[in-house]
C-alpha positions as CSV (number, residue, x, y, z in Angstrom):
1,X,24.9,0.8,-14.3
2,X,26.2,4.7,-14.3
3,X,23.3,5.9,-12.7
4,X,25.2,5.2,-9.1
5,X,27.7,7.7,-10.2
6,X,26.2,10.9,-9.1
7,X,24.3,9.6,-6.1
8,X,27.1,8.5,-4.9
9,X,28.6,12.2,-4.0
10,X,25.8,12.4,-1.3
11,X,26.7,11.5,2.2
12,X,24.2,8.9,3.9
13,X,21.4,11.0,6.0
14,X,22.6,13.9,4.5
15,X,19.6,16.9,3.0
16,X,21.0,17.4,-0.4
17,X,18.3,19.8,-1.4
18,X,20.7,22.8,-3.2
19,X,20.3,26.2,-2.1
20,X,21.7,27.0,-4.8
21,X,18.8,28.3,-7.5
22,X,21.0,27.3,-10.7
23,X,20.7,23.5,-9.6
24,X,17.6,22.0,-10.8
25,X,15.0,19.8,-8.4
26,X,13.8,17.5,-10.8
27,X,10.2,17.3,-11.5
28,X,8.3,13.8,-11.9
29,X,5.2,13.4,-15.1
30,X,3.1,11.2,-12.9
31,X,1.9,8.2,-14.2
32,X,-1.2,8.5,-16.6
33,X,-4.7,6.9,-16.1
34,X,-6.7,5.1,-18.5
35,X,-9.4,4.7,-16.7
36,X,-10.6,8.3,-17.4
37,X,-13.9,9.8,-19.6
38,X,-12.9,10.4,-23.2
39,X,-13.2,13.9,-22.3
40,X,-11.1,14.1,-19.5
41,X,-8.8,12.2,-21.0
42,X,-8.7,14.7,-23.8
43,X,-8.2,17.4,-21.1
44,X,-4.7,15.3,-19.8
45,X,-3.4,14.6,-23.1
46,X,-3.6,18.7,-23.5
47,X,-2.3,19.5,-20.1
48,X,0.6,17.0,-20.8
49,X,1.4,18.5,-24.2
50,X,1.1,22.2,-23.2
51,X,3.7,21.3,-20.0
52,X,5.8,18.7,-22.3
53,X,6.1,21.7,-25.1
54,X,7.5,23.9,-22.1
55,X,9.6,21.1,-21.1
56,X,11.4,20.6,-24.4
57,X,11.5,24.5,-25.0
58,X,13.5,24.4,-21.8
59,X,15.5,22.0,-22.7
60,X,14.3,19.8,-20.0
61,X,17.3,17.8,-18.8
62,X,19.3,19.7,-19.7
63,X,20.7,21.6,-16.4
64,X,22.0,25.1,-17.4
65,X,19.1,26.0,-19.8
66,X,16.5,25.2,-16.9
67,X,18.8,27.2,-14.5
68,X,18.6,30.4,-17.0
69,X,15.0,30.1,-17.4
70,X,14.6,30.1,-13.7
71,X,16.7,33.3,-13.4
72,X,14.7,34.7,-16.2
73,X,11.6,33.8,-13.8
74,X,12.9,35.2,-11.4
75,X,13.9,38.7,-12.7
76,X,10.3,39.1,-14.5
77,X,8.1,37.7,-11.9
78,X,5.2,35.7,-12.3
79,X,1.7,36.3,-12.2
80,X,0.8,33.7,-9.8
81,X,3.2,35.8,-7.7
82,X,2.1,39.5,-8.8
83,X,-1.4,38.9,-9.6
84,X,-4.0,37.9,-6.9
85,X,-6.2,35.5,-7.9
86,X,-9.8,35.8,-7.4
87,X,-9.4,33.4,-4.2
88,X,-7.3,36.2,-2.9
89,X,-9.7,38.7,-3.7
90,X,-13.4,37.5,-3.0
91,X,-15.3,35.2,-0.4
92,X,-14.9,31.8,-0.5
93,X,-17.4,29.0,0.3
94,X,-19.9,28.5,3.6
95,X,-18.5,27.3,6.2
96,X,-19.9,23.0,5.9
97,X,-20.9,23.5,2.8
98,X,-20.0,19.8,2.2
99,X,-21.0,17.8,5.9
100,X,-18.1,15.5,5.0
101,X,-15.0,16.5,3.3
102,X,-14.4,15.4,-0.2
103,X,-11.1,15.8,-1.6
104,X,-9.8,18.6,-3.9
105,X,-11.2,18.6,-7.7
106,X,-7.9,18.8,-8.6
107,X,-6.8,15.3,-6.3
108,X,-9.9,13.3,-9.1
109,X,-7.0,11.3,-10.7
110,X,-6.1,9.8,-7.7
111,X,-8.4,7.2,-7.2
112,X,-8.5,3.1,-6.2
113,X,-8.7,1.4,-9.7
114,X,-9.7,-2.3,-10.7
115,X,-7.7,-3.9,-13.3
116,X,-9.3,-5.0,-16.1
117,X,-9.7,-8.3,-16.9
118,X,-8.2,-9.4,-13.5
119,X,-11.7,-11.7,-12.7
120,X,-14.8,-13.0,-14.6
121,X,-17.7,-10.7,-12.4
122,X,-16.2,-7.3,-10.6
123,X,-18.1,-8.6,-7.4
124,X,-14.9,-10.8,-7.0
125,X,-12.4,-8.4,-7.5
126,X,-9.6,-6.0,-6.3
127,X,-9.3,-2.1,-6.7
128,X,-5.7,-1.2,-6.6
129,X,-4.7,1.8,-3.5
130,X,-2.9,4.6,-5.6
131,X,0.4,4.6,-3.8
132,X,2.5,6.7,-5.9
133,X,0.6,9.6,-4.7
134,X,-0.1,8.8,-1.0
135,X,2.1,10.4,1.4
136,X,3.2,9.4,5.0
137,X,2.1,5.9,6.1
138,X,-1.5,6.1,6.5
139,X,-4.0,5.1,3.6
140,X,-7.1,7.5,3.6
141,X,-10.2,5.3,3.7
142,X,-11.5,5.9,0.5
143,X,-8.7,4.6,-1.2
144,X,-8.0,1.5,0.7
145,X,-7.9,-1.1,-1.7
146,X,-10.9,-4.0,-1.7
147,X,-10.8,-7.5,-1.9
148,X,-14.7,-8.9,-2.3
149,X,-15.4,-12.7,-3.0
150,X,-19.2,-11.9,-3.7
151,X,-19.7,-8.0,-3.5
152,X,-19.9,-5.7,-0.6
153,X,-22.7,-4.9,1.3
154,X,-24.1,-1.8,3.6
155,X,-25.4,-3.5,6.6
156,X,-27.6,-2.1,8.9
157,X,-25.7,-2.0,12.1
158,X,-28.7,-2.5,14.5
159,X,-29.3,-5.5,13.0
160,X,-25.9,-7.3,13.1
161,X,-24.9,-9.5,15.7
162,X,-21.9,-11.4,16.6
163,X,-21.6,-15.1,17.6
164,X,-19.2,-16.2,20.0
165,X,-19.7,-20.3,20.0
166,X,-17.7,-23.9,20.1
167,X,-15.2,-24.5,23.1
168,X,-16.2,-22.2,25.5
169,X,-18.0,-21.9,29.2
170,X,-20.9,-19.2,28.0
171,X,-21.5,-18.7,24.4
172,X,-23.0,-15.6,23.5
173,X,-24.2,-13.1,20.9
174,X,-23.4,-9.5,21.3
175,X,-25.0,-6.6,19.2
176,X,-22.9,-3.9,18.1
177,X,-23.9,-1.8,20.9
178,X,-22.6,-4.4,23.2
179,X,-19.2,-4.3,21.6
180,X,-18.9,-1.0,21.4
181,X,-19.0,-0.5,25.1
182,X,-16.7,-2.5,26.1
183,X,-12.7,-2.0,26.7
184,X,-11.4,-0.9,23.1
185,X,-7.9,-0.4,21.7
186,X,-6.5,1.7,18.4
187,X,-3.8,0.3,16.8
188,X,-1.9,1.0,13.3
189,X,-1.3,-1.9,11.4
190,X,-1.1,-2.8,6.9
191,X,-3.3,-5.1,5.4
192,X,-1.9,-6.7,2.3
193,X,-3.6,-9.1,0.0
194,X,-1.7,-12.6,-0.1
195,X,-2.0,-11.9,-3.8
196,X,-0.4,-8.5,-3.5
197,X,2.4,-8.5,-6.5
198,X,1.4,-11.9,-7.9
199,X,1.5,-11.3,-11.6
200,X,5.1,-10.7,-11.0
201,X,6.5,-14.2,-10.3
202,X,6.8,-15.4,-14.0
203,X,7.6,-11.9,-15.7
204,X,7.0,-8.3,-15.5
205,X,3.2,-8.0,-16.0
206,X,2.4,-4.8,-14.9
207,X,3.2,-1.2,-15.3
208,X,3.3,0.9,-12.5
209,X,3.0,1.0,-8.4
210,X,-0.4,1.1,-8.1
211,X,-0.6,-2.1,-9.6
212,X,1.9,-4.4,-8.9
213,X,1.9,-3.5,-4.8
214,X,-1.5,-1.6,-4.7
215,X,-3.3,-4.1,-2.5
216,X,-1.8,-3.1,0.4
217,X,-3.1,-0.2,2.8
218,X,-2.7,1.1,6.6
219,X,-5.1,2.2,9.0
220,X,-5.6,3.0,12.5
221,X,-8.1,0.3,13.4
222,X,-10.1,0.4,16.4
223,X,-12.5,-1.8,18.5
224,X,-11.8,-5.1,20.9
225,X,-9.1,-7.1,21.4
226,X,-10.3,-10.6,20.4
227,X,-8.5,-11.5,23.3
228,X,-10.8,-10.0,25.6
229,X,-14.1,-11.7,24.0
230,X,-12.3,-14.7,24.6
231,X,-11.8,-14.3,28.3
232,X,-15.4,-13.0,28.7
233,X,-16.5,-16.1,27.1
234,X,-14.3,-18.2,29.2
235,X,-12.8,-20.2,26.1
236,X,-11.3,-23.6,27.1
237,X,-7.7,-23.0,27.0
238,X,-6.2,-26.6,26.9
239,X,-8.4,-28.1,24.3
240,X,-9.1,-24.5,22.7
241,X,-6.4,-24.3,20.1
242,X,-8.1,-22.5,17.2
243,X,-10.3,-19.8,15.9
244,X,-12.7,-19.6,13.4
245,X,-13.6,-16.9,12.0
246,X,-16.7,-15.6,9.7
247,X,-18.2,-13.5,7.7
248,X,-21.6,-12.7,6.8
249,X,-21.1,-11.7,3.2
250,X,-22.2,-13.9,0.3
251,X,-19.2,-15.8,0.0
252,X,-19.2,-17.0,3.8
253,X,-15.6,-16.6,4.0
254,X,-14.0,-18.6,6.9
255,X,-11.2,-18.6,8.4
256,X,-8.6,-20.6,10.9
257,X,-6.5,-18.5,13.5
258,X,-4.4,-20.0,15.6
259,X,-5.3,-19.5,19.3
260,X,-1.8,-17.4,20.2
261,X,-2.3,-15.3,17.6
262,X,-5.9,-14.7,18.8
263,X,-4.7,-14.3,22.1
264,X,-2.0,-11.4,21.1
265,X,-2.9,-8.9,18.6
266,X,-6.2,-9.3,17.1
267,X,-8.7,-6.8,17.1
268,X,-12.5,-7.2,15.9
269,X,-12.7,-3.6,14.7
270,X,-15.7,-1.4,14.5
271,X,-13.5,1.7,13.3
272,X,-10.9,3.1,10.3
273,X,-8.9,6.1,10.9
274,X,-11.0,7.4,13.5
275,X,-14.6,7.1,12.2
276,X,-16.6,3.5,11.8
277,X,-15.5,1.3,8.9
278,X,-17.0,2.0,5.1
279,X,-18.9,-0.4,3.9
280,X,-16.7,-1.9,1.7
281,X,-14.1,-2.6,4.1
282,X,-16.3,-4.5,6.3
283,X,-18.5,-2.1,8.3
284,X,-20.1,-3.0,10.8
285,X,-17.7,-5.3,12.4
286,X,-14.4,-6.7,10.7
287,X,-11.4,-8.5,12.1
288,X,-7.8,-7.2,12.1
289,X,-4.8,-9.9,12.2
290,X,-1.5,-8.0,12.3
291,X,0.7,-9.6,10.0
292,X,-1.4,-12.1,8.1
293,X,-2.6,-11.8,4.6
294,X,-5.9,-9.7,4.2
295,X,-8.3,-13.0,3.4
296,X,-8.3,-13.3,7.1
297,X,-8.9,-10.2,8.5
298,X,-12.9,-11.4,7.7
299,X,-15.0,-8.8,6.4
300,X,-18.5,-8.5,7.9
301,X,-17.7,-10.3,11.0
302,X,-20.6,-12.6,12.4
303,X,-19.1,-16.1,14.2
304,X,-16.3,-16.8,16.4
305,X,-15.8,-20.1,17.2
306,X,-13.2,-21.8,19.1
307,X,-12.1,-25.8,18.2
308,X,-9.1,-27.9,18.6
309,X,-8.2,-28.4,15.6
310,X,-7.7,-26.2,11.5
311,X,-10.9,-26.1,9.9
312,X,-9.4,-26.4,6.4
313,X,-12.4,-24.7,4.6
314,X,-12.3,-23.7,1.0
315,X,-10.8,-20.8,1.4
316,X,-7.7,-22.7,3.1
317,X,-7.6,-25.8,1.5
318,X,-8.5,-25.1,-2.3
319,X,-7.8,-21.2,-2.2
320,X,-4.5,-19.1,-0.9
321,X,-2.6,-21.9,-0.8
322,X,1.5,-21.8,-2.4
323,X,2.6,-24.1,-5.1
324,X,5.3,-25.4,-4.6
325,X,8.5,-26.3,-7.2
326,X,7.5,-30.3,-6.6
327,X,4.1,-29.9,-7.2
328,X,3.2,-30.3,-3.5
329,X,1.2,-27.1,-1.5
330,X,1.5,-25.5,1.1
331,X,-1.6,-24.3,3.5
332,X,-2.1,-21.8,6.7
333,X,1.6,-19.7,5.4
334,X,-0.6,-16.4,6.0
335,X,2.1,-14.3,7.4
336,X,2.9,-11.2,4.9
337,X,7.2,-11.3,4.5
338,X,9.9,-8.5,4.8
339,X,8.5,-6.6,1.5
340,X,9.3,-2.5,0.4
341,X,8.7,-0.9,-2.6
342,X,10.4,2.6,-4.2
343,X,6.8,4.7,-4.8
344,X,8.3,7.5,-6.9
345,X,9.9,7.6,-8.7
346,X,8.4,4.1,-10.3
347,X,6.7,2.8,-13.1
348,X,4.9,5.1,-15.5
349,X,6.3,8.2,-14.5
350,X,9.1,10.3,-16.5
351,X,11.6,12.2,-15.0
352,X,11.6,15.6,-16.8
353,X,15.1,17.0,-15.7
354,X,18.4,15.9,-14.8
355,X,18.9,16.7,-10.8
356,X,18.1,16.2,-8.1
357,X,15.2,13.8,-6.9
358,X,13.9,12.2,-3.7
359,X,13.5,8.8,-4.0
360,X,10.4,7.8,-1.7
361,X,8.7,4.6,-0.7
362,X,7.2,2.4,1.6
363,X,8.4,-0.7,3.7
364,X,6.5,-3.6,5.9
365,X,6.6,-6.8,7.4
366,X,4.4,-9.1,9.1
367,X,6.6,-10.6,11.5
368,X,7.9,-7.1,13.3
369,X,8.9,-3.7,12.6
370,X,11.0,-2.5,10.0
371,X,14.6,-2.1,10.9
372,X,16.8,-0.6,7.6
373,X,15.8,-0.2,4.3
374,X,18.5,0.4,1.8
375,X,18.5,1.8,-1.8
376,X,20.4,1.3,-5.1
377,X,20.2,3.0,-8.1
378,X,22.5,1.2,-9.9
379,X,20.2,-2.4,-9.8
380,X,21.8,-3.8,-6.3
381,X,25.4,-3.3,-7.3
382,X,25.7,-0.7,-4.7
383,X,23.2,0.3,-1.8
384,X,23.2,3.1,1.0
385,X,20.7,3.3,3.6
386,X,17.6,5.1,3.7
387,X,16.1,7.5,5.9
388,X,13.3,6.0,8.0
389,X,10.6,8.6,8.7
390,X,8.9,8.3,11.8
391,X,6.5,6.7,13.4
392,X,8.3,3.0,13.2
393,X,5.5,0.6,14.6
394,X,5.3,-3.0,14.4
395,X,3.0,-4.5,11.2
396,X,2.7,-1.2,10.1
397,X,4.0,1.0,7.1
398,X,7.2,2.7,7.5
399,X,8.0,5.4,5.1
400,X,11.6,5.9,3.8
401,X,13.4,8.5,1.4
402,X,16.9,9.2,0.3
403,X,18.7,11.7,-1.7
404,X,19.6,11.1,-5.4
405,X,20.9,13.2,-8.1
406,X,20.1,11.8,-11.8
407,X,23.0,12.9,-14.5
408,X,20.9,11.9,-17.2
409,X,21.7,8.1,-17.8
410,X,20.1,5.0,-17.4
411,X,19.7,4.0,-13.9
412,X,17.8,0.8,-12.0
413,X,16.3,1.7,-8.7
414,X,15.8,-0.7,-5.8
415,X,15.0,-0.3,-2.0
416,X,16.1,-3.8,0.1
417,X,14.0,-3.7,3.6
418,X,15.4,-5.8,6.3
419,X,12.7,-6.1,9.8
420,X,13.0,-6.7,13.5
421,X,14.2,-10.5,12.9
422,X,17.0,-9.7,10.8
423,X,14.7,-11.0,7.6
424,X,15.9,-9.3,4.7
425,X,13.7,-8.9,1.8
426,X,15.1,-11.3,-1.0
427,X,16.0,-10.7,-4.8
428,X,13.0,-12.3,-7.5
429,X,15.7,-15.1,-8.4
430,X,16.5,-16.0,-4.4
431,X,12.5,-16.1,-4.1
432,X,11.9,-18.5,-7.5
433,X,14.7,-20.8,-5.9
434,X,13.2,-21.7,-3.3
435,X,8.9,-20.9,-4.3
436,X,9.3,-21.6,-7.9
437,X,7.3,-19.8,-10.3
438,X,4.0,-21.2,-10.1
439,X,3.0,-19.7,-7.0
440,X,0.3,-16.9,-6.7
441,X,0.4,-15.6,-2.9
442,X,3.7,-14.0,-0.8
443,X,5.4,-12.5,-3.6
444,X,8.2,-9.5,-1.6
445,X,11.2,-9.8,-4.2
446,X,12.6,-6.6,-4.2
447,X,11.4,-4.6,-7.3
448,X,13.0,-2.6,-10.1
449,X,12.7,0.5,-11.8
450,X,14.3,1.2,-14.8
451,X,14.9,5.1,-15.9
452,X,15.9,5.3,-19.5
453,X,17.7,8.4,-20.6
454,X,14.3,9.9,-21.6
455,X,13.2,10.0,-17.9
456,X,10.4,7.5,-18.5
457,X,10.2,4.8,-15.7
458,X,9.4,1.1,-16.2
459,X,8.6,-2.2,-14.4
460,X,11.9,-4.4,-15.0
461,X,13.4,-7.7,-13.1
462,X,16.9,-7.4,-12.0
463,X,19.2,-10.0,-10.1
């Protein structure tokens, strides 16, 4: 592909933002929604047309007749700039005139959405985080992305209580009161669906970011180690090999952790980015397993029981299990691989000028921390290394960007993470090799973009 050409000239780790005003920073048409009102979508399809018009009047693209209308700009003025607004001239709102922040009417597009059709009853379904227009690594609660089996639920907190039972010296029940007072941690960690990218295994299915890696979040979780419950209920730590784990929701979903894992990272949470979890991420109680796919960080948290041997419920046995190319399956393969994704630009959005552009996205991986993501814009021909942008934590989101000029022609994008272990993540036909194509769970092939000429961005498979 030519579109390595001209990001080639930039020096790995180098800013290449130009302080020269006749170069052009490219400007990105986000992604539209079709999940609007009529009206509203009315409203967009205006907006786009009135800033399109502009575009093409520029000649967007087109480098030196952006840079002249910029100087003309600039010598006139502009009345955002000479003309105070009203918000510059009057009072603005009470002080708490909302007792909990809502976002910006103008932020309404950027919203979790379901995708249609995805399951028979939208009790047991997934909304989709909007990741092309998060920034930094942490996922604002109210667009973490759901997974429900049977619906969530709003339970009453003074009510719920939490069973600690099977191969242990003292079984007990504690209320939420009783776990809140004891020794608690906050930790940052993702949670990714196991089904996170699956439509993508046969063919490109979907069309933008949101959809094809939007069921992963990260959050600052807070509440116990399960480590510590353990202790206090003296668990029997020669027979004592696993944990089960459930919920209280409709579904009853159970699930099997192994007793080191239970012994190192997990957390039963009470909290989400400092304030107590929403309901449809579990409040009261959830638990958090770094690293493993989301069906086992069990919503609604109500039993603990330790055993000596996997529990194969249904939800292990018939359910988030991996076909395999010889018609065998595997079970209990919960740990979320070496995966990134390239957030902008990506599918759905159109670059609107030639220049330049900072390519942006996020990396993870179960197993550690991330170590180096690189990029290639010419679809994995050639690759320079990103910039990592702090903090780098392990299980956690790691945001990366890197300088990119566009000239104009087609170009494939690609970001390649490689974690703590030296894993590195592996091409869509490496992954069929080995997982075949009938496989719904632990999809991280490394994903393409395609820009056409026309700026517009689309979900392709290169290898």
């Amino acid at each position: 592909m030519e579109g390595g050409v001209a990001a080639s000239r930039i020096p790995p780790g180098k800013n290449t933002v130009s302080r020269d005003l006749s170069d052009v920073i490219g400007r990105v048409l986000p992604a539209p929604e079709n999940h609007l009102s009529a009206e509203k979508l009315e409203q967009a399809r205006k907006a786009r047309r009135s800033f399109m018009g502009k575009a093409l009047a520029m000649g967007a693209g087109a480098v030196s007749t952006a840079a002249a209308s910029t100087r003309a700009l600039a010598a006139e003025g502009e009345d955002a700039i000479l003309k105070l607004p009203a918000h510059s001239t009057g009072l603005g709102q009470s002080v708490a005139t909302d007792g909990y922040g809502k976002p910006s009417k103008w932020e309404a597009n950027l919203q979790r959405r379901q995708s249609p059709g995805l399951t028979r009853v939208p009790q047991a379904s997934v909304s989709f985080t909007p990741l092309q227009g998060l920034f930094g690594i942490i996922t604002p609660s109210g667009l973490h992305f759901e997974r429900h089996h049977q619906g969530w639920w709003d339970i009453d907190p003074s009510q719920h209580r939490l069973m600690v039972n099977g191969l242990v010296k003292r079984e007990r029940v504690f209320t939420m009161d009783d776990l809140m007072r004891l020794p608690s941690v906050s930790r940052i960690h993702f949670i990714e669906c196991g089904a996170n990218s699956a439509p993508e295994w046969g063919n490109v299915a979907l069309p933008s970011v949101q959809y094809t890696h939007g069921m992963v979040s990260c959050c600052e979780f807070t509440g116990v180690l399960l480590s510590t419950l353990l202790e206090m209920c003296g668990y029997d730590k020669k027979n004592g090999k696993y944990v089960l784990a459930e919920g209280a929701d409709g579904s009853s979903m159970t699930r099997t952790i192994d007793i080191d894992r239970a012994m190192d990272d997990c957390i039963v949470a009470w909290a989400m980015n400092g304030e107590m979890l929403r309901p449809e991420n579990g409040y009261p109680l959830r638990l958090v397993v770094p690293g493993i796919q989301g069906v086992s960080w069990v919503k609604y948290l109500r039993r603990l029981e330790v055993g000596d041997q996997k529990w194969a419920t249904k939800d292990e046995a018939v359910h988030y299990i991996d076909h395999m190319p010889d018609g065998t399956h595997r079970q209990y393969t919960g740990i979320q691989e070496c995966k990134s994704v390239i957030t902008t630009p990506s599918g759905s959005q159109t670059l609107l000028d030639k220049g330049y552009y900072n390519i942006t996205g996020l990396a993870w991986s179960g197993r550690g921390a991330i170590k180096r993501v690189d990029v290639s814009v010419d679809g994995g021909r050639n690759w320079r290394t990103a910039r990592i942008e702090g903090p780098v934590l392990p299980k956690a989101l790691t945001r990366f960007n890197i300088d990119w000029v566009w000239d104009g022609k087609p170009a494939v994008l690609q970001s390649r993470a490689i974690d703590s272990t030296g894993y590195v993540q592996p091409k869509i036909n490496q992954l069929r090799a080995v997982r075949g194509t009938r496989s719904i769970y632990h999809q991280n092939a490394i994903q393409s973009w395609r820009v056409a000429e026309s700026g517009e961005v689309s979900n392709v498979q290169v290898f």
